[in-house]
N, C-alpha and C positions, 0 to 999 in steps of 0.2 A: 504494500500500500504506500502510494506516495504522499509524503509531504508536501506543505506549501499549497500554492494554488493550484485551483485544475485546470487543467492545459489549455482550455479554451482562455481566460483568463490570461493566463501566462503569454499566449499568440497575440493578444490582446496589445497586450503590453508592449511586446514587441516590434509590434507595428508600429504603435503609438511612438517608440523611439527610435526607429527604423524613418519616419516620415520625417520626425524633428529634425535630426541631422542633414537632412536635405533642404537644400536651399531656396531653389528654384521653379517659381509659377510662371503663368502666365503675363505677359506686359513687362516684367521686371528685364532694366537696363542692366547688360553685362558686358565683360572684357574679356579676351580668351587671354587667360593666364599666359604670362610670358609677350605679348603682343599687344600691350594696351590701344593702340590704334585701333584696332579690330573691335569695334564697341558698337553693340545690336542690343534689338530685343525679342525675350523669348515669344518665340508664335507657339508652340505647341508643346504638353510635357507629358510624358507619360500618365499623369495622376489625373488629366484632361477627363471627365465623365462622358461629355457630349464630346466624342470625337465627329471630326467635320467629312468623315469618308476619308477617301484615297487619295493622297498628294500626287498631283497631277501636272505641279508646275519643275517638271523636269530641268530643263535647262537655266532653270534660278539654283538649283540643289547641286551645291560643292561638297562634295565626298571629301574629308579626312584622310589621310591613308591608313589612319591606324582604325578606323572605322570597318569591321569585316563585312564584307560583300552581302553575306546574309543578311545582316543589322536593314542594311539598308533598302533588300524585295523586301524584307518584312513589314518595312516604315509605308514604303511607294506602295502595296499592296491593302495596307488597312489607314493610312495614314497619322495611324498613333506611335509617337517613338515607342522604340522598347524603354524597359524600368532603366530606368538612372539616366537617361539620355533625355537631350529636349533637341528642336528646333528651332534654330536662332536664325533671326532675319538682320542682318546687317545693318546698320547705318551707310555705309557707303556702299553703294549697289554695285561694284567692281569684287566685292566680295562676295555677292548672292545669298543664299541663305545655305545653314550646313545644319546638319544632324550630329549634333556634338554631345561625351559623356559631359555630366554636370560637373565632376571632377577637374576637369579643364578651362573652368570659366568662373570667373571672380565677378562677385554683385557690386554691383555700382548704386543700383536705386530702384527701389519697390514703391 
């Protein structure tokens, strides 16, 4: 028999601080780490309820290289990033928009 709380509970929790540590919603101004130039906002996050369909604007979406090829049929196909990734749309449109982990990008302003 287990101690503590019951597991539902515990997932519970988890979550709860599983979400906290992540930083990044919708609207919120960011800078990819290492490249403050590079300063957008997010258009899309995973945690999005109402996803808006299938990203469909191809030739705006700048691939990463560290980005695996899957990550990204997955995103173009249902148009929700995967968990910990968002879509950021640029400030300066020579950048386009890219599907970036959140690990990569420093907030600027919510």
């Amino acid at each position: 028999m287990s101690q503590g709380r019951p597991a539902a509970k515990r997932r519970k929790a988890e979550d709860i601080k599983y979400l906290a540590k992540q930083s990044f919603f919708a609207e919120d101004t960011c800078a990819v780490k290492g490249e403050p130039y590079k300063v957008g906002v997010v258009d899309r996050t995973w945690r999005d309820v109402d996803q808006p369909g299938t990203f469909s604007d191809l030739e705006d979406l700048v691939r990463g290289g560290s980005i695996p090829i899957s990550l990204v049929k997955e995103f173009l196909a249902s148009g929700a990033p995967p968990r910990d990734y968002v879509l950021v749309k640029f400030i300066d449109t020579k950048y386009g928009s890219s599907l970036l982990p959140e690990s990569s990008l420093e907030l600027l302003d919510r």
